[in-house]
C-alpha positions as CSV (number, residue, x, y, z in Angstrom):
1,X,0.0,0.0,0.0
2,X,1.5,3.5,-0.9
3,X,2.1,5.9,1.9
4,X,-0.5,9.0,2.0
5,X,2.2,11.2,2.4
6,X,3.5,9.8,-1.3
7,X,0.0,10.5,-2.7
8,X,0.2,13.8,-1.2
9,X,3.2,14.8,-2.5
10,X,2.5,13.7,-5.9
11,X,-0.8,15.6,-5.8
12,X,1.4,18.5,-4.8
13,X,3.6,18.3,-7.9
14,X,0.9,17.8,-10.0
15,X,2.2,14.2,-11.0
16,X,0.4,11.5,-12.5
17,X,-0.8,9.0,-10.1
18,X,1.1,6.0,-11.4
19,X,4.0,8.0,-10.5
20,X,3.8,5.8,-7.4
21,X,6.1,3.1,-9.3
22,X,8.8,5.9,-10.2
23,X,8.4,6.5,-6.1
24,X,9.3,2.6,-5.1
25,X,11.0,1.5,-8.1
26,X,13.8,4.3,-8.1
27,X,13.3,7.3,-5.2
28,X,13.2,5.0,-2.8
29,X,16.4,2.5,-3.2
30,X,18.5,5.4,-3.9
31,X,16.8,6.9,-0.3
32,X,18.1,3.4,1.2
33,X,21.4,4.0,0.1
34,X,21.5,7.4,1.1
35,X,20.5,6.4,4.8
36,X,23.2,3.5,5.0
37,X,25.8,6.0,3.8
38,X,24.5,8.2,6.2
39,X,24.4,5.1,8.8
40,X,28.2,4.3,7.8
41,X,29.2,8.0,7.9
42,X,27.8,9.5,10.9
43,X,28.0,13.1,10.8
44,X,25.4,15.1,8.8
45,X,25.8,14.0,4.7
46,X,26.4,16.1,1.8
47,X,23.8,14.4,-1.6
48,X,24.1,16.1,-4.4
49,X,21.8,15.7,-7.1
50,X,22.6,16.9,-10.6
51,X,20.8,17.0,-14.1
52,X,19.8,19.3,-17.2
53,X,17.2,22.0,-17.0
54,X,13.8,20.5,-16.2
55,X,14.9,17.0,-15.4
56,X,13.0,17.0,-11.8
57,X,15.5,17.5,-9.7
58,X,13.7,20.0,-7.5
59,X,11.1,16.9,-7.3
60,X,13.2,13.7,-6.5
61,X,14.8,15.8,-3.9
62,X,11.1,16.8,-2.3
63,X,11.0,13.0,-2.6
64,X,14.0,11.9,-1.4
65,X,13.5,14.5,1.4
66,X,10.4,12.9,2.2
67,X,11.4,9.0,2.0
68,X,14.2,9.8,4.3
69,X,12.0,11.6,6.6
70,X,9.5,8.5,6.9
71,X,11.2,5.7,6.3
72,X,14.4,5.8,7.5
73,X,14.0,8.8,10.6
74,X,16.3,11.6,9.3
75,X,16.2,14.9,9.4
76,X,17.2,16.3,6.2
77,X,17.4,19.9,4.5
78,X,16.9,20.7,0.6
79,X,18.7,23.2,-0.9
80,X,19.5,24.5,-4.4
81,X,22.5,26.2,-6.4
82,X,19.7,28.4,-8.0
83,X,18.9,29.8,-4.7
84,X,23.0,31.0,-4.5
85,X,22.6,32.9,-7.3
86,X,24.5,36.5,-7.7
87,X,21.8,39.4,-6.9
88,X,21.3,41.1,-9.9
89,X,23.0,43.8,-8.8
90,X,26.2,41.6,-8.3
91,X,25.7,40.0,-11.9
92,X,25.1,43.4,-13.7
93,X,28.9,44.1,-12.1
94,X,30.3,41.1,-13.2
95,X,28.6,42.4,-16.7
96,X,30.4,45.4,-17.0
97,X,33.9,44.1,-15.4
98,X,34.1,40.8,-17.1
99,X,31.6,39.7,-19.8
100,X,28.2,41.1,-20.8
101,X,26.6,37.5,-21.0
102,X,27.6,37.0,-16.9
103,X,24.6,39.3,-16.5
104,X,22.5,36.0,-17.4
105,X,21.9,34.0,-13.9
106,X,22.8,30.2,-14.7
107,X,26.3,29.2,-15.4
108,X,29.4,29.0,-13.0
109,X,30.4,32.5,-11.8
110,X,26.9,33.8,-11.1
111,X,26.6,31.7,-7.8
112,X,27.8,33.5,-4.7
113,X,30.2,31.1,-3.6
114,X,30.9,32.6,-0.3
115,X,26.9,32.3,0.7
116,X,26.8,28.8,-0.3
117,X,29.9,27.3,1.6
118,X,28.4,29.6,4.9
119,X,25.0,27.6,4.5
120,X,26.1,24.3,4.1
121,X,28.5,24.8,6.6
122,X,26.2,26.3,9.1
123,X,23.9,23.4,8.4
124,X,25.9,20.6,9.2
125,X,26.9,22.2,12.9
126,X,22.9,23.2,13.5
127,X,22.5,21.2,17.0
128,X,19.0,20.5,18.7
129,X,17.1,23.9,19.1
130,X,19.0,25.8,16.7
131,X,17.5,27.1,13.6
132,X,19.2,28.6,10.2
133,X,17.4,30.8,7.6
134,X,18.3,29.2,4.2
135,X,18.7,31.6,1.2
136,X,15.9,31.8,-1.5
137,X,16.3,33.5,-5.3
138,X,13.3,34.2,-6.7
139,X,13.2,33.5,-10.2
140,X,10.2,35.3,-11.1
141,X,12.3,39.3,-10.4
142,X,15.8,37.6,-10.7
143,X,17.2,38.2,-7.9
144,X,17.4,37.1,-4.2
145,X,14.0,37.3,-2.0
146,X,14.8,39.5,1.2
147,X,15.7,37.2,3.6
148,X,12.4,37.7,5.7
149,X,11.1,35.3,3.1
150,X,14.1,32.9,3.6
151,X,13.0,29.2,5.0
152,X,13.9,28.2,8.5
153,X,15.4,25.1,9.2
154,X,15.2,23.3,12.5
155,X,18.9,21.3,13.9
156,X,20.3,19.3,14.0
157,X,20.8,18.1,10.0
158,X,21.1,14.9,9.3
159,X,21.2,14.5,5.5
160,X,21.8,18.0,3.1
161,X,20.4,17.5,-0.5
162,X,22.1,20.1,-2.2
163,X,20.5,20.2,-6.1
164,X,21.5,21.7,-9.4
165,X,21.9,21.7,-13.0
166,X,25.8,22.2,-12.6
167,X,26.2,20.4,-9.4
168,X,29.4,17.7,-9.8
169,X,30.3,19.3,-13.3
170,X,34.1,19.9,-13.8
171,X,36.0,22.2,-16.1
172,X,36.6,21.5,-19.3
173,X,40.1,21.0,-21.5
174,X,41.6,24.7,-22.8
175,X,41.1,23.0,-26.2
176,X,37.6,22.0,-26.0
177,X,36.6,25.9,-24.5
178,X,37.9,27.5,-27.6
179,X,35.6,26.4,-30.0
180,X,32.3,28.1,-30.1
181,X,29.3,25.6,-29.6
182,X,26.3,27.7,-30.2
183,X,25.0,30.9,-32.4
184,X,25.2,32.6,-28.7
185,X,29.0,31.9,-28.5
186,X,29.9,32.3,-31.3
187,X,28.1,36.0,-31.5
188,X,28.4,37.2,-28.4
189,X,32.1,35.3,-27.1
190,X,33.4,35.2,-30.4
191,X,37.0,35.5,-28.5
192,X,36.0,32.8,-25.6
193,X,36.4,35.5,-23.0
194,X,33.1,34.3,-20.9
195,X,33.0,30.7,-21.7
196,X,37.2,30.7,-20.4
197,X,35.6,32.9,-17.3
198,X,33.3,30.2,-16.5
199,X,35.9,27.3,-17.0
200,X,38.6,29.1,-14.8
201,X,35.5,29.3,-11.9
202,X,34.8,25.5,-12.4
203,X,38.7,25.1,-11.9
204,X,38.3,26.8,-8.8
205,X,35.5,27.4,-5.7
206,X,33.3,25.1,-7.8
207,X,36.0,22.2,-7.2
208,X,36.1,22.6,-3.9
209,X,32.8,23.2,-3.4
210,X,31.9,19.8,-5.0
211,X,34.5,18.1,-3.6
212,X,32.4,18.8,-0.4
213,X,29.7,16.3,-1.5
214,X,29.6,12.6,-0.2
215,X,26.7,11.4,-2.7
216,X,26.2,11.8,-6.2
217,X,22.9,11.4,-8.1
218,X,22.8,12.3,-11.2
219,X,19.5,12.3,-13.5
220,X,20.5,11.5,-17.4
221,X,18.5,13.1,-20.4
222,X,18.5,11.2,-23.6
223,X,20.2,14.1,-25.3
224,X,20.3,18.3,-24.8
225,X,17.6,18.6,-27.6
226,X,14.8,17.4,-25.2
227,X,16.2,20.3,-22.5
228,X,14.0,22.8,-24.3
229,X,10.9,21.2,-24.0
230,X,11.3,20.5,-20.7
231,X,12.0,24.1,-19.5
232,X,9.3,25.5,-21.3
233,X,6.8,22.9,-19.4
234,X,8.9,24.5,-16.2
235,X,7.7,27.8,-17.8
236,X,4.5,27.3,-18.6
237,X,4.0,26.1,-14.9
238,X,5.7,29.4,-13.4
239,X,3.6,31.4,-15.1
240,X,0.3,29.4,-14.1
241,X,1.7,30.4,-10.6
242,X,2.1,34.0,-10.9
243,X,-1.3,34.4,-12.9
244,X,-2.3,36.8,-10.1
245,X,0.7,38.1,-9.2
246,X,1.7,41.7,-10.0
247,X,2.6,42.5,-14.0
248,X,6.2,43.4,-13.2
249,X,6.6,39.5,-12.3
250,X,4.6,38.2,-14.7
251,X,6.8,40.0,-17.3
252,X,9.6,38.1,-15.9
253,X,8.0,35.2,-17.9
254,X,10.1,34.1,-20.9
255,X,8.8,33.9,-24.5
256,X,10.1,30.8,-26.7
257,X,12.6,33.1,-28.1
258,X,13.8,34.2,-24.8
259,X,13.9,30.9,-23.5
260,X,15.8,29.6,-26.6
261,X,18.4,31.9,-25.8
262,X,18.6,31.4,-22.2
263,X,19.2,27.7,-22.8
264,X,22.0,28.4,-25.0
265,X,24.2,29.8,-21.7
266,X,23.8,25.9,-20.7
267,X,24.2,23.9,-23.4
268,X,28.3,23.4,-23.2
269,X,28.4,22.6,-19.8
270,X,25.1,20.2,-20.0
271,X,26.9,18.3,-22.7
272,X,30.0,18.0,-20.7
273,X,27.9,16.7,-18.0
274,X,26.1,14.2,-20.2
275,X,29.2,13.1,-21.0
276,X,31.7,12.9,-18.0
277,X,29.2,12.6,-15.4
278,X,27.3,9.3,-14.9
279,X,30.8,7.7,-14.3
280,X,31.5,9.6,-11.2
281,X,27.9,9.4,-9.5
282,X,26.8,6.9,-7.1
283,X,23.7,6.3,-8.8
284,X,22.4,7.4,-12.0
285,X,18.6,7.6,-13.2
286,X,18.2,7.6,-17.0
287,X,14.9,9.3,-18.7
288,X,13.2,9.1,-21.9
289,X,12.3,12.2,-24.0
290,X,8.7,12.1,-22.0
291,X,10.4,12.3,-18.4
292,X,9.9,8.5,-18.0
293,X,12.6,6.8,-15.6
294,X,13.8,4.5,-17.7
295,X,16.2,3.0,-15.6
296,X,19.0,3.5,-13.1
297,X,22.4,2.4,-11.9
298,X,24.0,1.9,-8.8
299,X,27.6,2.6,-9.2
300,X,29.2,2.0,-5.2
């Protein structure tokens, strides 16, 4: 019999109800192997889960969160990249001193590193009683919510799931950053300024922020093509949120052209992760073009 607070939570997400099997057949041995690790280990436990734009990692880590919660007693804490995200303050800088396109949010050097290794630190010390307010970016004005909106989570932290699209990603060979891959590089870096910007922040903070984690999941799309179609379903869902909201956040919505062009930031280091990835995680889930799991692999 599945667990209400399953049915609830795909109700939540707006999921099919025979999402159930995805639930047992795949969330929930990769939550068993997070808890023995976490049983082997210890001390609190760094997960990372990676994969492309509109993937569902935001929704296997609500699941995971949840499965570890109820079946195995942990406390656990979800957190994003996205939600480390440069203000736009910050990125307009970066803009003007670096590269025009670092004024996009997304790609490595528009995270504030600093924020991010505070929080996870600060979460894995949280001791009974002790609460932390965990950062939030809200997509919908592009830039971080004040931090009276921030989440509060209670100590002490068992299990961190700390998702992104970049999450585990390293840099890439001098050789393979020079050629342009897209219309965007090759009009607006025709001389490889931002993409060797972004490989020279992989290189550095992002290492070492990664080499932080203890986990790896990592959530395989059939190819980048399917990337599009999946954000603009993430789209399409953002603005069925903000339907009521004010007009200056509904304009924040992107247009197919907008979107097109906002994937295009991504597409290098999504290949590279297609690529080099699914070797290093601990367990990999593979989808289909229709964000079936097709299957999955335990690697440790």
């Amino acid at each position: 019999m599945v667990q209400k607070y399953i049915l609830d939570a795909i109700s939540q997400h707006a999921l099919p109800q025979d999402f159930t099997s995805a639930v047992s057949d795949h969330y929930a041995p990769v939550a068993a192997s997070i808890a023995k690790r976490y049983q082997t280990k210890g001390t609190p436990l760094l997960v990372g889960i990676q994969g492309t734009q509109g993937s569902g990692k935001s929704t296997m880590a609500d699941f995971t969160q949840l499965l570890l919660q109820h079946e195995h007693n942990l406390n656990v804490a979800v957190v994003s990249i996205d939600d480390f995200y440069h203000t736009a303050a910050t990125r307009q800088q970066l803009a003007a001193d670096v590269h025009p396109l670092l004024a996009t949010r997304g790609v490595p050097g528009t995270h504030d590193l600093a924020l991010a290794f505070s929080t996870l630190h600060a979460l894995s010390r949280l001791e009974s009683g002790e609460t932390l307010a965990i950062p939030r970016f809200n997509k919908a004005i592009d830039d971080r919510a004040p931090q009276a909106q921030w989440p509060q989570i209670n100590g002490p932290v068992d299990v961190i799931i700390f998702e992104g699209w970049c999450i585990g990603i390293g840099p890439q060979t001098d050789s393979e950053v020079i050629h342009p891959m897209n219309k965007l590089e090759l009009e607006e870096d025709p001389d490889g300024t931002w993409r060797q910007y972004v490989n020279t922040q992989l290189a550095g903070d992002y290492a070492k922020l990664f080499n932080m984690l203890d986990y790896l999941v990592v959530i395989t799309a059939p190819s980048f093509d399917v990337v599009f179609e999946w954000r603009s379903l993430q789209e399409q869902k953002l603005a069925a949120k903000l339907k009521d909201a004010p007009p200056e956040q509904q304009a924040k919505i992107q247009t197919e052209a907008q979107l097109r062009r906002f994937i295009a930031h991504y597409q290098r280091l999504t290949c590279h992760g297609l690529q080099h990835l699914p070797a290093q995680a601990d367990w990999v889930l593979h989808l289909d073009e229709h964000h079936r799991i097709t299957g999955s692999q335990h690697n440790s």
